[in-house]
C-alpha positions in Angstrom: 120.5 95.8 107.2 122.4 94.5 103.7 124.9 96.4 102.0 125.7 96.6 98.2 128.9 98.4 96.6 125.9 101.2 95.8 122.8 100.4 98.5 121.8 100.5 101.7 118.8 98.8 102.9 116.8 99.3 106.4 114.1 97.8 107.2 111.8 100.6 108.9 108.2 101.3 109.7 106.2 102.8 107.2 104.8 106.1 108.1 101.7 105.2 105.7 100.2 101.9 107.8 103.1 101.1 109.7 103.6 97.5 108.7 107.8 96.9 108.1 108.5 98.6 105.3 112.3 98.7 103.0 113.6 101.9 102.8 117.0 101.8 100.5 119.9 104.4 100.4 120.6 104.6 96.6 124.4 105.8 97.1 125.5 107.1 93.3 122.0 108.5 92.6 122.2 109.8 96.2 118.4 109.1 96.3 116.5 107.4 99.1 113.7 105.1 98.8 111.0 104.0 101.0 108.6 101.2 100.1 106.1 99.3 101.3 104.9 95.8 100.1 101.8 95.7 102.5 100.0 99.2 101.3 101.8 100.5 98.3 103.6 103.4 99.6 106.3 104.7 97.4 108.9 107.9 98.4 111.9 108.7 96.8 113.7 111.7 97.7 117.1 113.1 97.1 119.7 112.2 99.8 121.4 115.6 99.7 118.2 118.4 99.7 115.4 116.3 101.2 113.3 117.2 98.1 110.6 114.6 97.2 111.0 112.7 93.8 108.6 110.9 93.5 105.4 109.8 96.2 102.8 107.4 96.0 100.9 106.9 99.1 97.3 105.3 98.7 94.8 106.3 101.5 96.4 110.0 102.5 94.8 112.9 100.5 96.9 116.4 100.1 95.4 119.4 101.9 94.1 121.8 99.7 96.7 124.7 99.0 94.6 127.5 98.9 91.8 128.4 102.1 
């Protein structure tokens, strides 16, 4: 774990292919970041709703919203 005035950083598991992955904690944008070098997975969400930002995760498809 290393520690800026303004991030966090973890070193976690990436949910995509579950090589280590950097997840940072972006503490004035209160925005949290996971990324992974090995697949290219990208989320960013905000630290204080949970809503998704931004997502980039090559190799998972979205279900389809209507039946």
């Amino acid at each position: 774990m290393q520690t800026t005035e303004a991030q966090t950083l973890h070193i976690v598991r990436c949910p995509n292919c579950g090589n280590p992955a950097e997840r940072h904690y972006l503490l004035t944008h209160q925005l949290t970041q996971t990324q992974c070098h090995a697949c290219d997975y990208l989320m960013i969400t905000c630290s204080q709703t949970g809503k998704v930002i931004e997502a980039y995760a090559p190799g998972l498809f979205a279900r389809p919203l209507v039946s």
